[in-house]
FIGURO-395435 format. One line per field, with one value per residue (C-alpha): residue in three letters; y, x, z. Coordinates in steps of 0.02 Angstrom, whole numbers. Layout:
# residues N
residuo (ALA / ...)
c2 (Y / ...)
c1 (X / ...)
c3 (Z / ...)
# end
This chain:
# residues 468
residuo (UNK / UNK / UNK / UNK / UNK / UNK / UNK / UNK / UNK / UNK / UNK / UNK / UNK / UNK / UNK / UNK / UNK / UNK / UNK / UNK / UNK / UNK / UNK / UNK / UNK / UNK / UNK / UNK / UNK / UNK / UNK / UNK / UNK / UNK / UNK / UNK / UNK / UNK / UNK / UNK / UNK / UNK / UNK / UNK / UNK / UNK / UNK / UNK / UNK / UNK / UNK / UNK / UNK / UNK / UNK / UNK / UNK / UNK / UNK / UNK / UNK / UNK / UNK / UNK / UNK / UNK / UNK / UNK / UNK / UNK / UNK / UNK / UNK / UNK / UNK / UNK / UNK / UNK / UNK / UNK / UNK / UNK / UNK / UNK / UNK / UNK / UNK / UNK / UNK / UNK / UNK / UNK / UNK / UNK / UNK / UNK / UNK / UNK / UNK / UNK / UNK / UNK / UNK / UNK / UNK / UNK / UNK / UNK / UNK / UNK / UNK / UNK / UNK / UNK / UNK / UNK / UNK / UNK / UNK / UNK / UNK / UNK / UNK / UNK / UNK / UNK / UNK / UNK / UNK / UNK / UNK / UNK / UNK / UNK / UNK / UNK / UNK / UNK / UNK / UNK / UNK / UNK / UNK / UNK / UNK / UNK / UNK / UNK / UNK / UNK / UNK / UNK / UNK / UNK / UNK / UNK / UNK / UNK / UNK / UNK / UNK / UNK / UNK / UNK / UNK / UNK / UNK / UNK / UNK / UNK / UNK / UNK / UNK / UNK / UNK / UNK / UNK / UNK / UNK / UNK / UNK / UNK / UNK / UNK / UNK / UNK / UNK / UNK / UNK / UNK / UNK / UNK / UNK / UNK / UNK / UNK / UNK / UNK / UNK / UNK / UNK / UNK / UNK / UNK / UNK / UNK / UNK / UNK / UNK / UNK / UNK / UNK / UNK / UNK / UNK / UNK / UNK / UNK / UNK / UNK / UNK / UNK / UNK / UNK / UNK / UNK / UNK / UNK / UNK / UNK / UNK / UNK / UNK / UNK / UNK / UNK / UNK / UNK / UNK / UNK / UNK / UNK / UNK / UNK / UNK / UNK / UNK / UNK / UNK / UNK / UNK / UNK / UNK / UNK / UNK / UNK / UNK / UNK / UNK / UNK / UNK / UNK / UNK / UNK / UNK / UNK / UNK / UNK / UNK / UNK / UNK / UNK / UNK / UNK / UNK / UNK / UNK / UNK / UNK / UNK / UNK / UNK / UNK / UNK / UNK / UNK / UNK / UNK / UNK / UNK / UNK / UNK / UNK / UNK / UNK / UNK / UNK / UNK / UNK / UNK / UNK / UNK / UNK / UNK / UNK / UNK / UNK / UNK / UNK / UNK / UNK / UNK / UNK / UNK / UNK / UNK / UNK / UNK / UNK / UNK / UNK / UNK / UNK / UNK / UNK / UNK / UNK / UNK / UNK / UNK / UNK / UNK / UNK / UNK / UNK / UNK / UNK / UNK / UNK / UNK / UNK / UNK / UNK / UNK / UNK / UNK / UNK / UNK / UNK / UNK / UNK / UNK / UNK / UNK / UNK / UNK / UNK / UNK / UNK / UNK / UNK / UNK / UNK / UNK / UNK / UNK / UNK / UNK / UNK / UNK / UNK / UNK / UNK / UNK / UNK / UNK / UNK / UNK / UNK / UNK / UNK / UNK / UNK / UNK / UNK / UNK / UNK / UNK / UNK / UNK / UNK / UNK / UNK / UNK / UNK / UNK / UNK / UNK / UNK / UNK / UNK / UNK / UNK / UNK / UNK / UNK / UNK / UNK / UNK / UNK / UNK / UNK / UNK / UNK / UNK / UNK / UNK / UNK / UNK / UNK / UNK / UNK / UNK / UNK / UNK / UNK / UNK / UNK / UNK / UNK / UNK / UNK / UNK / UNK / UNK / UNK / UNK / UNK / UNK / UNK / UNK / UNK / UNK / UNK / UNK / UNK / UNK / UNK / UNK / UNK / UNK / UNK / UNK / UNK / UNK / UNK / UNK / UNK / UNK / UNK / UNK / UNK / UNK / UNK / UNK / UNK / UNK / UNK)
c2 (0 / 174 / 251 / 335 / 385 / 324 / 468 / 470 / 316 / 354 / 514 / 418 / 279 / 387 / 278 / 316 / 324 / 199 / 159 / 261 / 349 / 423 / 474 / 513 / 315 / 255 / 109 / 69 / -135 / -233 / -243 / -422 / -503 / -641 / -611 / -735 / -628 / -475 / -394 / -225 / -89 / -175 / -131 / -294 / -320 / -391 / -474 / -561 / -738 / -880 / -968 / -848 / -687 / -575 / -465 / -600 / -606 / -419 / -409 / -544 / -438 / -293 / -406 / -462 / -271 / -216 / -43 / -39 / -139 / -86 / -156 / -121 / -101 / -77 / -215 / -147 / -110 / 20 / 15 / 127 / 74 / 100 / 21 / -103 / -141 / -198 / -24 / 44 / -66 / -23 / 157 / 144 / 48 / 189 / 330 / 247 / 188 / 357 / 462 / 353 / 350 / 175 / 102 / -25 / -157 / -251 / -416 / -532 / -664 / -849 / -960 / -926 / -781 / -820 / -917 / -744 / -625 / -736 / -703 / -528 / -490 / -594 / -503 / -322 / -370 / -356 / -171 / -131 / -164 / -243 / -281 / -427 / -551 / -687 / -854 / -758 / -626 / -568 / -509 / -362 / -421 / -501 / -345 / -199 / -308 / -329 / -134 / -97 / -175 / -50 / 78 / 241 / 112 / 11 / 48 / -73 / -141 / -297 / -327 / -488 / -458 / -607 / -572 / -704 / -582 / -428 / -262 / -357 / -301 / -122 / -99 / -172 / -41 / 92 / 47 / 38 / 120 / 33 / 117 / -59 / -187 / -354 / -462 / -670 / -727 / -776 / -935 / -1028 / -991 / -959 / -968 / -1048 / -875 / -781 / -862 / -859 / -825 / -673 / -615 / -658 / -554 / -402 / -434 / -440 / -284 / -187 / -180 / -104 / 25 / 68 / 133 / 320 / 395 / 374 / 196 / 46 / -110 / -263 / -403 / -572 / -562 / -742 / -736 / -646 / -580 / -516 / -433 / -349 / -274 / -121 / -42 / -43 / 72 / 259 / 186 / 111 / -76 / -161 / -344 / -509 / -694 / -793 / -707 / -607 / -440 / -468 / -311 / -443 / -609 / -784 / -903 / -1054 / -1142 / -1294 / -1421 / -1467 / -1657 / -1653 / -1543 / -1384 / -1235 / -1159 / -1013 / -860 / -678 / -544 / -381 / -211 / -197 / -350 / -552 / -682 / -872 / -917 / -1091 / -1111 / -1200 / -1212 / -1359 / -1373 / -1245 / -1158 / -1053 / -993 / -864 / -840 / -785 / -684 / -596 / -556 / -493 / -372 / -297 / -308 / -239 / -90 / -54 / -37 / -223 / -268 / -424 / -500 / -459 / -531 / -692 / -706 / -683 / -793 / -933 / -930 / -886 / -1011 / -1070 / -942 / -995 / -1170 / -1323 / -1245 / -1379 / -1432 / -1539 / -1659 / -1827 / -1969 / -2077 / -2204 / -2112 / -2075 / -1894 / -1785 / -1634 / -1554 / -1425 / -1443 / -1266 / -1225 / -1307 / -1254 / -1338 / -1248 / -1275 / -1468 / -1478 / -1370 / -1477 / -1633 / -1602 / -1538 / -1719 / -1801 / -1715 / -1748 / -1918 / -1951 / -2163 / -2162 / -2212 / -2073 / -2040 / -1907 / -1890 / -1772 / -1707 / -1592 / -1425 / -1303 / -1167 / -1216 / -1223 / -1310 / -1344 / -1466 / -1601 / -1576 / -1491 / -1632 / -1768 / -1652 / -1691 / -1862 / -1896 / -1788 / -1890 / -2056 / -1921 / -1877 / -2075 / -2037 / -2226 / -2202 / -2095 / -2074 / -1968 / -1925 / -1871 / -1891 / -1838 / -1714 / -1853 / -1990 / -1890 / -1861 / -2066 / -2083 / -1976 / -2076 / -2228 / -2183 / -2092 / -2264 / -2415 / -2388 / -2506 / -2505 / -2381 / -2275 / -2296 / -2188 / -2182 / -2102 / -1970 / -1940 / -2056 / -2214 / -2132 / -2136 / -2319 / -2364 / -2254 / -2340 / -2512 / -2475 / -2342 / -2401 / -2336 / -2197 / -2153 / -1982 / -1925 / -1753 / -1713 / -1577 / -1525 / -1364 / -1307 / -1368 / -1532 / -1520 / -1655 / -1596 / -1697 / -1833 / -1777 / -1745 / -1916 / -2011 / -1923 / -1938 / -2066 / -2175 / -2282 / -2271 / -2151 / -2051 / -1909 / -1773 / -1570 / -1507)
c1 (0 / 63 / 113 / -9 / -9 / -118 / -194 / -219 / -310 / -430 / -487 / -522 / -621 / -709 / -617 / -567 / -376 / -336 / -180 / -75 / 63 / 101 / -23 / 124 / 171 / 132 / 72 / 200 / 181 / 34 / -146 / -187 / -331 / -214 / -111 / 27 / 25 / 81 / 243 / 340 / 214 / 75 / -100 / -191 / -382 / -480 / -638 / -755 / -803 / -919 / -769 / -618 / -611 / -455 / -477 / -407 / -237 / -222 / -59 / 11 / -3 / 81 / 199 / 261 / 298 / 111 / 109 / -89 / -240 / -423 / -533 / -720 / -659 / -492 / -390 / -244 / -126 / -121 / -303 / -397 / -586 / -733 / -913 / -890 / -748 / -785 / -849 / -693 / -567 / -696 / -658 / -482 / -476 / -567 / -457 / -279 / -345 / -422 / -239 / -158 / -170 / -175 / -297 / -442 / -502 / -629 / -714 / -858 / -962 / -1028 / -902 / -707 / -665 / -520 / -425 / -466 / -405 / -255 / -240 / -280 / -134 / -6 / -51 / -55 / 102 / 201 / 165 / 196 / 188 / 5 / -92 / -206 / -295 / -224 / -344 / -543 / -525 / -684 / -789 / -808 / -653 / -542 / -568 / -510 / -383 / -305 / -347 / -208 / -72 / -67 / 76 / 102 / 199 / 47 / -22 / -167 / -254 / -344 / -511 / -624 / -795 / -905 / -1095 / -1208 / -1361 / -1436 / -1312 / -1171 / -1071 / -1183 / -1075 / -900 / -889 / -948 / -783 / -651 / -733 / -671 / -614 / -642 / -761 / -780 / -933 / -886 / -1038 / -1220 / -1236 / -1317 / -1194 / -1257 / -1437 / -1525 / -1504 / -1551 / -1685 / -1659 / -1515 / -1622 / -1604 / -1417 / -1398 / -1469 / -1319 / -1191 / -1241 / -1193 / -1014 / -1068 / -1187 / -1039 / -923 / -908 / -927 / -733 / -751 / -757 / -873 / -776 / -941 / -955 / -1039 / -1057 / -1191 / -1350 / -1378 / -1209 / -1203 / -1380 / -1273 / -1224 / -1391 / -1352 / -1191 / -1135 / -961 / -873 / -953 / -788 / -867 / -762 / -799 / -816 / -957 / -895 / -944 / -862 / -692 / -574 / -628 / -552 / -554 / -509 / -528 / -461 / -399 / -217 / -216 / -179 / -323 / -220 / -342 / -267 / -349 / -306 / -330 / -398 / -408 / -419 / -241 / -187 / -207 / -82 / -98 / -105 / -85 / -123 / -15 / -188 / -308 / -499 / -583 / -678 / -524 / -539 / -679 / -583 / -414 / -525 / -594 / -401 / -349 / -505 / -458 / -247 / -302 / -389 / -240 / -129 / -56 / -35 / -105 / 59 / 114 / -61 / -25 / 142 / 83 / -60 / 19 / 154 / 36 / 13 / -96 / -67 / -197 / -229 / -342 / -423 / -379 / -204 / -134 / -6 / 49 / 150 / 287 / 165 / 100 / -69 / -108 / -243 / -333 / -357 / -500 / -566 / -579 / -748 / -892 / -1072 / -1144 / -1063 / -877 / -922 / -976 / -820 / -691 / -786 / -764 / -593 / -555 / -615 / -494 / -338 / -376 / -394 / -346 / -316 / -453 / -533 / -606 / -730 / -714 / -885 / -956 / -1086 / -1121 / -1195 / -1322 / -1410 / -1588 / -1737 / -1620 / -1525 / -1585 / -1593 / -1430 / -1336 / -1409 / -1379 / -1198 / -1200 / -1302 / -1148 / -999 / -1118 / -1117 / -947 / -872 / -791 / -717 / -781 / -880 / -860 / -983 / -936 / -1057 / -1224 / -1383 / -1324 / -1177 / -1330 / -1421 / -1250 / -1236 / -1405 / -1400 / -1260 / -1358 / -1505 / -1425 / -1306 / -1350 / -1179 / -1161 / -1017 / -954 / -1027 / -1017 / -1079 / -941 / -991 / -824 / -673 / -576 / -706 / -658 / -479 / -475 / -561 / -431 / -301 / -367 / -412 / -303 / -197 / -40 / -96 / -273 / -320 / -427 / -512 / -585 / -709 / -830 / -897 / -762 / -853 / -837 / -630 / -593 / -446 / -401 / -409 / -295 / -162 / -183 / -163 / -12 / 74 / 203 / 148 / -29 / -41 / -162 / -328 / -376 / -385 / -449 / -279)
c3 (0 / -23 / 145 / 246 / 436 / 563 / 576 / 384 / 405 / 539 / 452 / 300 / 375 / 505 / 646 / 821 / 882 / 1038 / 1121 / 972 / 1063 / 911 / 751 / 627 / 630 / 444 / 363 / 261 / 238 / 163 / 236 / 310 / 392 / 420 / 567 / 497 / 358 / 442 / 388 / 468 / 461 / 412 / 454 / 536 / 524 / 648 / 577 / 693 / 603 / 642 / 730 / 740 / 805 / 740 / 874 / 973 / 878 / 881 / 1003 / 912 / 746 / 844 / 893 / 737 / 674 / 619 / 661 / 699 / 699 / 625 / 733 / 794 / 991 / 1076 / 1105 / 1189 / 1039 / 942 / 851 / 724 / 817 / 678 / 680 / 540 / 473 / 300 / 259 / 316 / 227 / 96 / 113 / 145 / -36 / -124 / -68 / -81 / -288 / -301 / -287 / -422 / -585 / -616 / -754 / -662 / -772 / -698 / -735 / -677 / -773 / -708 / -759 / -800 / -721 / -594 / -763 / -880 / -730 / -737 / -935 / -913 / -797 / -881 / -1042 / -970 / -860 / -1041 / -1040 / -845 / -663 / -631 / -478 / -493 / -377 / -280 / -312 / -301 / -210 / -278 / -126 / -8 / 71 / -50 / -164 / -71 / -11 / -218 / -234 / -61 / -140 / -280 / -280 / -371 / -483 / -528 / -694 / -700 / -577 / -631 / -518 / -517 / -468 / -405 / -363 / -274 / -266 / -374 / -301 / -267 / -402 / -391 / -218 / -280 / -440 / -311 / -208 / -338 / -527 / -663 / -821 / -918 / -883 / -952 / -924 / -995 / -991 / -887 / -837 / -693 / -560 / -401 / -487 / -341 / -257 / -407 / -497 / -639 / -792 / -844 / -648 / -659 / -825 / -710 / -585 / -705 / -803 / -656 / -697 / -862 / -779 / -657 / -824 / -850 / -1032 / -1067 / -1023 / -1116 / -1066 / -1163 / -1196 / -1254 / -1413 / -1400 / -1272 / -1308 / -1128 / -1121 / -1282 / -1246 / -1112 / -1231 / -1223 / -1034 / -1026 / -1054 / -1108 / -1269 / -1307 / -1378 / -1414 / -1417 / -1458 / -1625 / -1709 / -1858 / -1814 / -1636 / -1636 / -1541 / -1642 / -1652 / -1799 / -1857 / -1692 / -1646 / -1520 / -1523 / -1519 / -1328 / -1304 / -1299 / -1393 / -1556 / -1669 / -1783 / -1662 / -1775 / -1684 / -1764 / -1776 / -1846 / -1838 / -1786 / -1719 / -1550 / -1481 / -1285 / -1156 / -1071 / -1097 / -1158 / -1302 / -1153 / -1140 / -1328 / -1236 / -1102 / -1226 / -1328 / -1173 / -1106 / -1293 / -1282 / -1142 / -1183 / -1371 / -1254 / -1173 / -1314 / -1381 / -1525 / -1608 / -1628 / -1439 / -1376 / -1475 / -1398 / -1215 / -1249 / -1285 / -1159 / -1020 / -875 / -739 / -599 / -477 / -403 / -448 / -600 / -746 / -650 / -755 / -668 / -737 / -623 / -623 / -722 / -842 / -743 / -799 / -674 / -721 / -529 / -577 / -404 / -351 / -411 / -521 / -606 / -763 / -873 / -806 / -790 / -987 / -1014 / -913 / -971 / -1164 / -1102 / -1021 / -1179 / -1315 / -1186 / -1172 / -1361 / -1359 / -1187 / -1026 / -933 / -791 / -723 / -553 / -488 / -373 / -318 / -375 / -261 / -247 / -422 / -324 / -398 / -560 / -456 / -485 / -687 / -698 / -617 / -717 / -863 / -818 / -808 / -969 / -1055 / -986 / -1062 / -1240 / -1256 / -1208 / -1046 / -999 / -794 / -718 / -514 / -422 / -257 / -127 / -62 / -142 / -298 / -328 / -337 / -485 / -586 / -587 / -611 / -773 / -835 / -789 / -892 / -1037 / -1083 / -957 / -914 / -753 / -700 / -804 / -687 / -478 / -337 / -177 / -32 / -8 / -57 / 32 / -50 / -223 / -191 / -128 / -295 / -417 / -306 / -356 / -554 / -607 / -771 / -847 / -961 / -890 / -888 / -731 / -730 / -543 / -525 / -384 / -289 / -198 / -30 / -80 / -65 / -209 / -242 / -80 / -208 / -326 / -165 / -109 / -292 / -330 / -145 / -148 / -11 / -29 / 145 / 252 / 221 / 161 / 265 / 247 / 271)
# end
């Protein structure tokens, strides 16, 4: 963060001074709500959670060289006291991004958004110093968080926006503007809470309605709720996809034949031929999205090709693609799933393991509502379509109707099985696996399958898994 003094800090979140012998002290270090996080002249945050209280660690966080903690009462350390702390990290964010001149691009959609953030600042990184996300740090929290490690160095700050209910996104924009915003895409994320993909399309749009007249809202022209989006915005529309009136457009694509995505980038400055080290076409979208916003900013087709196809995986368990000693190859994309993702990293499983056995190992996805029950035998039905060799669902009820689907679509038997947990799916990889198979694991991130992935590729066959 850049430096400010305590007493900078408690004017501009409207705290209280306690136990500061002296107001000139500045923050100088990162912001942390972790107190094992904290660093010389950090400022610590005390948040009050269903089973830990920061407030608690607060000395500790002194201690260790923060030089203050915000907190919502004194805990006898140097403290900036305020009623609710989210608004005032909130605040805090808002002023420190509001005295620099860095560019904010920000972007939210239902599925792919931590893997095109990742794009997007491995792209923009080519043309200078960029803030971006850790994992998802898409929330009241996480994003303010991303915004307080920008310096007066920082020329873009790249900001991923998640929503879970009509405003969300409405109060994000209002705490760091963006200058671009991209919308992927409306699916049925998070559409038990919604109600609907015409209710999500409302959430999303916010971002757009957020942009000022010298803005520019990048949108899919791919998806019909997200291109009718423009009629939503004051800014620029720049559209990307594969339609052919889309400004930032790819063609020609394909499927390397280890599932790797390949196409032609035109943009209005040029064209040139990107090949991915990433797997599964979903991340053609995704590409196109991040060379939108990179064309924005002043790439060049050529220098977006590049940086496309040498970008990476920055954050974990989303398509993780390990192979062991034998041969075995796992695709850990364990972090998140909704039916969209689970088609995607399905047909991605399927090109990768072109001659070889696969296996899909599932399980639940959350917060889909009353299209539960259709959306997860939706699933299964699609790994009986697209030839997946095995099918594992993992879990209780949700798991029950993904094996079910597969069931029905094919009479599979046992080509498809319903364990209980983790642990019961690991004993049976343990006991089928063959050199060569290729075993894609996917789930809601409460699930924690990639506990299965950790276990399979640990050297010893001993032990359980655990949540660790």
């Amino acid at each position: 963060m850049i430096a400010l003094s305590l007493a900078e800090i408690a004017e501009i979140v409207g705290g209280q001074p306690h136990d500061i012998p002296d107001p000139a002290v500045t923050v100088s270090g990162p912001v942390v709500i972790d107190s094992r996080a904290v660093q010389q002249g950090s400022l610590f945050v005390a948040f009050a959670g269903e089973r830990v209280d920061g407030h608690d660690f607060a000395q500790g966080a002194v201690g260790a060289g923060a030089a203050a903690v915000l907190a919502t009462r004194p805990v006898g350390v140097p403290a900036i006291v305020v009623e609710d702390v989210v608004a005032a990290l909130g605040a805090l964010a808002r002023n420190v991004v509001g005295r620099l001149g860095t560019t904010v691009v920000a972007l939210t959609g239902s599925a792919g958004k931590t893997s095109t953030k990742d794009l997007i600042a491995q792209l923009l990184e080519r043309k200078g110093p960029t803030v971006f996300p850790a994992g998802n740090l898409n929330n009241e929290i996480g994003l303010p968080l991303t915004a307080l490690r920008a310096t007066k160095e920082t020329e873009h700050l790249v900001l991923e926006m998640g929503a879970r209910y009509i405003g969300d996104i409405r109060y994000l924009t209002g705490l760091i503007p963006p200058r671009v915003g991209l919308v992927l895409n409306v699916g049925t994320a998070h559409i038990g809470e919604f109600g609907g993909r015409e209710q999500i399309a409302v959430a999303k749009g916010e971002m757009v309605e957020s942009l000022p007249e010298d803005g520019v809202a990048v949108l899919n022209a791919d998806d019909p709720l997200v291109r009718a989006m423009s009629s939503r915005t004051k800014a620029r529309v720049l559209l990307f996809g594969e339609a052919a009136d889309a400004d930032v457009r790819g063609e020609k694509v394909r499927l390397t034949e280890d599932g790797r995505p390949a196409f032609t980038l035109h943009t209005p400055t040029g064209c040139s031929d990107v090949t991915m080290r990433l797997y599964g076409e979903h991340h053609v979208s995704n590409a196109l999205a991040a060379a939108a916003v990179a064309h924005e900013l002043g790439l060049s087709a050529d220098e977006i090709a590049v940086a496309l196809s040498e970008a990476g995986t920055l954050s974990r368990w989303r398509m993780e693609v390990t192979e062991r000693p034998d041969g075995v190859t796992f695709v850990n994309d364990a972090y998140n799933a909704n039916p969209e993702s689970m088609r995607a990293a399905l047909r991605a499983l399927v090109a990768m393991g072109k001659g070889r056995r696969t296996w899909a190992v599932l399980g639940p996805m959350a917060e889909l509502g009353d299209a539960s029950l259709a959306e997860h035998d939706a699933v299964g039905r699609l790994a009986v379509r697209l030839n997946v060799s095995k099918l594992v669902a993992v879990g209780g009820r949700e798991a029950s109707w993904l094996q079910l689907g597969a069931y029905n679509e094919g009479s599979w038997g046992e080509e498809s099985v319903h364990v209980s947990d983790a642990q019961a799916a690991v004993d049976l990889l343990r006991s089928e696996l063959r050199a060569g198979d290729v075993v894609l694991v996917k789930a809601s991130r409460s699930v924690g399958l990639e506990r299965v992935v950790q276990a399979l590729l640990e050297n010893s066959t001993e032990g359980e898994v655990t949540g660790r």
